[in-house]
VEXSETI-252215 format. One record per residue (C-alpha): residue number from 1; x, y, z; chain. Coordinates in steps of 0.001 Angstrom, whole numbers, m for minus. Each point is the difference from the previous one (the first is absolute). Example, Ala and Ser with C-alpha at 12.3 -4.5 7.8 and 13.67 -1.06 7.14 Angstrom:
REM residues 2
  bamar        u        v        w  gumar
      1    12300    m4500     7800      A
      2     1370     3440     m660      A
REM end
This chain:
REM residues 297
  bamar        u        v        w  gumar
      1    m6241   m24601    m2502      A
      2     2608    m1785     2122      A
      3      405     1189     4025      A
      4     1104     3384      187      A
      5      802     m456     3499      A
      6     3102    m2262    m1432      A
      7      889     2254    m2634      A
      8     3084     2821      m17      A
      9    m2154     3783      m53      A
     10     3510      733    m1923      A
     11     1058    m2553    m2374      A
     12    m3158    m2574      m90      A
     13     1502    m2849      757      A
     14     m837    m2348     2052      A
     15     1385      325     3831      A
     16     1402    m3629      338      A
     17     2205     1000     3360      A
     18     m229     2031     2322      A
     19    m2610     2954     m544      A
     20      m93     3912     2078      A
     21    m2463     2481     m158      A
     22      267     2835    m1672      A
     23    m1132     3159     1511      A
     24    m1701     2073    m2865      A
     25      636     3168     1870      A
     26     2825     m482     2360      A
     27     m400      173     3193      A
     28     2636     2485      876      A
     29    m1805     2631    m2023      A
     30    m3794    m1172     1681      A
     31     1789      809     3463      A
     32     1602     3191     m879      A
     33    m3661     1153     m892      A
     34    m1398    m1644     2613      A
     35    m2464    m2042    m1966      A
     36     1019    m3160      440      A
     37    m3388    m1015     1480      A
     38    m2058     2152    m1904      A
     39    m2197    m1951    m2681      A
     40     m322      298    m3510      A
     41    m3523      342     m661      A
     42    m1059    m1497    m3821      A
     43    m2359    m3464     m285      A
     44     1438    m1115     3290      A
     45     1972     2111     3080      A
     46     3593    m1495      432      A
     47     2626     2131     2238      A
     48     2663     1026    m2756      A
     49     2782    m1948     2361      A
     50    m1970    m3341    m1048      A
     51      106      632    m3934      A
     52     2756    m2769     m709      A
     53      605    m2350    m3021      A
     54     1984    m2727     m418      A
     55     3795     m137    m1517      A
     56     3054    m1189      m45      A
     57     2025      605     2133      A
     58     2714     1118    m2477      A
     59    m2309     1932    m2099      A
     60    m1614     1802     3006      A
     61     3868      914     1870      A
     62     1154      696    m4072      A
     63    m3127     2345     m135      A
     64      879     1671     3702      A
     65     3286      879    m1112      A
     66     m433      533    m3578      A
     67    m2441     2617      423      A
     68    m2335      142     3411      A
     69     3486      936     2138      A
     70      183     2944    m2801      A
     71    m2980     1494     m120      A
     72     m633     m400     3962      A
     73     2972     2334     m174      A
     74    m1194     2521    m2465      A
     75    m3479      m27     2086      A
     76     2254     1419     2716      A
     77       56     3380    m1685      A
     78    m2853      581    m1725      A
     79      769     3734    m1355      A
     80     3001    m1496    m1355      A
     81    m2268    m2789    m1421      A
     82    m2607     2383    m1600      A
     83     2546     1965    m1668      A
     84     2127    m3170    m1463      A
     85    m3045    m1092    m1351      A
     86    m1417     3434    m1642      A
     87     3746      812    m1944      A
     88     m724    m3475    m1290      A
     89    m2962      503    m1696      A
     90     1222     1376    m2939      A
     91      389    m2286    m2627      A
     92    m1647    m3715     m844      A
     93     2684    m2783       24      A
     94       m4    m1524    m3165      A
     95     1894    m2997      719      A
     96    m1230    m2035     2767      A
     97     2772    m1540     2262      A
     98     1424     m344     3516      A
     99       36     3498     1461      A
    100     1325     1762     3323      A
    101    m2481     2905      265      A
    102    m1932     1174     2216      A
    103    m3231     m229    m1584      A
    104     1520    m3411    m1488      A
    105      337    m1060     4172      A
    106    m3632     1322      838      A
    107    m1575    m1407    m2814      A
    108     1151    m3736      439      A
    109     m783      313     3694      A
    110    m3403     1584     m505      A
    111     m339    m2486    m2670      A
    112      656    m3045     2440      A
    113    m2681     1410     2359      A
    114    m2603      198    m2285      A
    115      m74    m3149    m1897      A
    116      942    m1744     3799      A
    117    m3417     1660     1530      A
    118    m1546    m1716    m2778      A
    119     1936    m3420      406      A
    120     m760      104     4188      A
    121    m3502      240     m885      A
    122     m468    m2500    m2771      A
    123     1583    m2823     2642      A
    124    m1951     1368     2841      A
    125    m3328     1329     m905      A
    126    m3138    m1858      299      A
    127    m1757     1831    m2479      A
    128     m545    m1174    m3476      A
    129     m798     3227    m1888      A
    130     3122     1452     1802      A
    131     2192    m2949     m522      A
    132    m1077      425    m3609      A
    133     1305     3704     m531      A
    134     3233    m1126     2078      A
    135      380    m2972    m2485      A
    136     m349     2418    m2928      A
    137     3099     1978     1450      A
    138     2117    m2548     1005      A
    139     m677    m2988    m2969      A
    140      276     3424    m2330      A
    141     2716      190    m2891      A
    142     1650     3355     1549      A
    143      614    m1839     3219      A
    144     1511    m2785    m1877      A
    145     2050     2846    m1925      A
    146      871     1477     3442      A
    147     1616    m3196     1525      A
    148     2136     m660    m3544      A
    149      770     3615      470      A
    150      959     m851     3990      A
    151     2168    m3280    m1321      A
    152     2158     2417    m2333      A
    153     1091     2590     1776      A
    154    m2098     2747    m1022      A
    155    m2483      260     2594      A
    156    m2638    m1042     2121      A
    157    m2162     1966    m2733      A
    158     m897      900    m3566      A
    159      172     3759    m1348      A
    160    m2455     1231     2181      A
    161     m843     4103      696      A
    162     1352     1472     3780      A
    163    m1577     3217     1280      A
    164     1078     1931     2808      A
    165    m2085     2302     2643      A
    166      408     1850     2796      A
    167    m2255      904     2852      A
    168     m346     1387     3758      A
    169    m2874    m2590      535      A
    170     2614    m3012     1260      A
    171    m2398    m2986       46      A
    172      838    m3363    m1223      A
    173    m1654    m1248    m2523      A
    174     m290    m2748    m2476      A
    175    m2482     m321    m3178      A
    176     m196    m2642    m2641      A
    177    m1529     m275    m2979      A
    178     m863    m2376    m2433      A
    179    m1178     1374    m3246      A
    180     2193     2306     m577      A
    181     2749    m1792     2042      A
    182     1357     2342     2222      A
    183     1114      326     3679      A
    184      401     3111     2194      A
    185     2233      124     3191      A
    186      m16     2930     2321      A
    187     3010     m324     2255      A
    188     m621     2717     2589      A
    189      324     3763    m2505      A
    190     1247    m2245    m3079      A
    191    m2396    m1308    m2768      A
    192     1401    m2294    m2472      A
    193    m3037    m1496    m2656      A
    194      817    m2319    m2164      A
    195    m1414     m829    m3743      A
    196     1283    m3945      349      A
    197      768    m1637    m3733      A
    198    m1145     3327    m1340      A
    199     2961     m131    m2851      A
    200      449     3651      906      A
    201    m3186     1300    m1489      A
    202    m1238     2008     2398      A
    203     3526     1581      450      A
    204      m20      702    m3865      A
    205    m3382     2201      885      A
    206      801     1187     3656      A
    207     3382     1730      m17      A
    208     1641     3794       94      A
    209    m2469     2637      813      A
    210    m2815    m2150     m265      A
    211     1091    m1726     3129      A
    212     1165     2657     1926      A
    213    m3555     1864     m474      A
    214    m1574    m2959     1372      A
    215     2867     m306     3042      A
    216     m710     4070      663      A
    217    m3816    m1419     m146      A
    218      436    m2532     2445      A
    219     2329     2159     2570      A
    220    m2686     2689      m79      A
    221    m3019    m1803     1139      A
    222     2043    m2048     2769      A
    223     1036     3983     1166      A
    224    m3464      880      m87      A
    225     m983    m3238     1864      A
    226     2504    m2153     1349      A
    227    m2872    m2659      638      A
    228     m812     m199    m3687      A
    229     1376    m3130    m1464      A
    230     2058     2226    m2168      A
    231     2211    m3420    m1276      A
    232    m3421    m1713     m699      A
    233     m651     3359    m2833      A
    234     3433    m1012    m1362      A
    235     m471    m3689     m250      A
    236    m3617      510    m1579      A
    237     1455     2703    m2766      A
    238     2891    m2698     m857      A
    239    m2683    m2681       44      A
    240    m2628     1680    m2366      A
    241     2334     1190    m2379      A
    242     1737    m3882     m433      A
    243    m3421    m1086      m98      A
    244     m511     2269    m3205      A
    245     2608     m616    m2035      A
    246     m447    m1650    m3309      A
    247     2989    m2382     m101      A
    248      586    m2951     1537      A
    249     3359    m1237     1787      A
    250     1938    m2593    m1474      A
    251     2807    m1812      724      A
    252     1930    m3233    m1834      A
    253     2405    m2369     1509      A
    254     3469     m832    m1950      A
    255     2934    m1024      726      A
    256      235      589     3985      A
    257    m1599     3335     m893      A
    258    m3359     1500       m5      A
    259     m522     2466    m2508      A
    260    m2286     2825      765      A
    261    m1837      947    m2971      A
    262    m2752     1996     1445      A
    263      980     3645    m1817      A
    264      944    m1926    m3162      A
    265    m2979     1164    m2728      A
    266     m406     m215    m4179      A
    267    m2803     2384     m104      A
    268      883     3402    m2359      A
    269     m966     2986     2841      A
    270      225    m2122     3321      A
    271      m93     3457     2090      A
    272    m3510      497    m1552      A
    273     m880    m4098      m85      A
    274      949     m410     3472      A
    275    m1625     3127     1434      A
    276    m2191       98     3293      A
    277    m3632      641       23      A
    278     m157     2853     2027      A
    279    m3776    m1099     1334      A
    280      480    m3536      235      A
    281     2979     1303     2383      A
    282    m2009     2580     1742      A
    283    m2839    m3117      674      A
    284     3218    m2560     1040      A
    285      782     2876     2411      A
    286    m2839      359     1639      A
    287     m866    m3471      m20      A
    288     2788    m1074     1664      A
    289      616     2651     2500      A
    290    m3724     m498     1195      A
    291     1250    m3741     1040      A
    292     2556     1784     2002      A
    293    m2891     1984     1622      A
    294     1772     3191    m1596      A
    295    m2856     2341    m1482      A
    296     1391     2976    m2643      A
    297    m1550     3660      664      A
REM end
């Protein structure tokens, strides 16, 4: 594995001039929520303004203006935000290309965060199991996918599932996960969780009324207790369900194109091939919510 400290987060290649610093969450956006010295606590605590990677400097100003500038903007009103992104949830893409949306804008830049926490830790950590799991991210084939996706226009990003919450509780927050990969950010009432490289699968199961019973779920227990990690209840539903279905993503490069062929099937009754197991979701549900120190009555 060659020096990651000398390679572009962006376009991985090497940084033969001169090389910046790439702020993973900017620090405009750490100041304006007043957590720019607040850590992030995972394996090790780092204050979020010292989670940098290194980049071009072309491909870091190109990803400023391209898309950080943007969404900075949109994070400005974040009513207007959560309804832009809800009247765009009808509907999977089927062609994958360069897109000016809303959720398009989120999802690159929530997209960049995640797989750069993962980067900033793999050249900085001291710990071998953990530099393991951050090597399994970052040397992974949809990272590799992401960055072709990033050098053609479409996206710091593959087709990957955007939810939006809203809550009176307005704490920060930030939650990764590895297995299924997925980020939350809480940006004071706003909740944005993210199914990265999901291929839309969890979107093809949580959608319509389905997900507005589980937004009315999540809106009632943060009015019944605005200390209750209401977002957490979201992110662990989202989570347990991804983590039970039966399909796999997949994605194939061609052409200066990845192809998302994660909903593609040849089985006869795929509604009934491709159903959930109600228990093995009820288990997932509870497992994972526990780990979020969330206990159902």
């Amino acid at each position: 594995m060659s020096d990651l400290r000398k390679v572009c987060f962006f376009c991985n290649e090497v940084i033969e001039g001169k090389k910046t610093l790439e702020h993973i969450i900017p620090n405009s956006l750490l100041g304006k929520l007043g957590i720019k010295e607040q850590t992030i606590t995972g394996q090790k605590e780092t204050q979020y303004s010292r989670v940098k990677v290194p980049a071009h400097s072309s491909c870091n100003s190109e990803f400023g203006s391209n898309y950080e500038s943007r969404v900075l903007k949109l994070l400005d009103d974040p009513d207007s935000l959560y309804e832009a992104i809800k009247s765009e949830e009808a509907g999977i893409p089927i062609m994958y290309g360069p897109d000016e949306s809303k959720t398009a804008m989120i999802t690159t830049w929530m997209s960049k965060i995640y797989y750069g926490l993962f980067y900033y830790d793999l050249i900085s950590t001291q710990d071998e199991g953990w530099r393991e799991v951050c090597s399994s991210v970052v040397m992974g084939k949809n990272f590799e996918y992401v960055r072709a996706s990033y050098k053609h226009g479409h996206g710091f990003q593959l087709p990957s599932s955007l939810y939006v919450f809203k809550t009176n509780n307005a704490t920060t927050d930030l939650v990764t996960l590895v297995d299924p990969s997925s980020i939350l950010l809480k940006i004071g009432s706003l909740t944005l969780v993210l199914c990265i490289c999901d291929g839309y699968l969890t979107k093809n199961y949580l959608n319509g009324e389905v997900l507005e019973r589980l937004r009315d779920w999540v809106r009632q227990e943060d009015e019944r207790d605005i200390e209750f990690p209401s977002h957490k209840l979201a992110l662990g539903e989202i989570v347990a369900l991804r983590s039970c279905i039966p399909k796999t993503p997949k994605f194939i490069s061609s052409d200066n194109q990845i192809i998302n062929m994660s909903l593609s099937t040849m089985v006869a009754n795929p509604d009934e091939y491709y159903r959930i197991d109600d228990q093995a979701l009820s288990n997932a549900r509870v497992e994972i919510l526990r780990e979020f120190n969330i206990e159902l009555g």
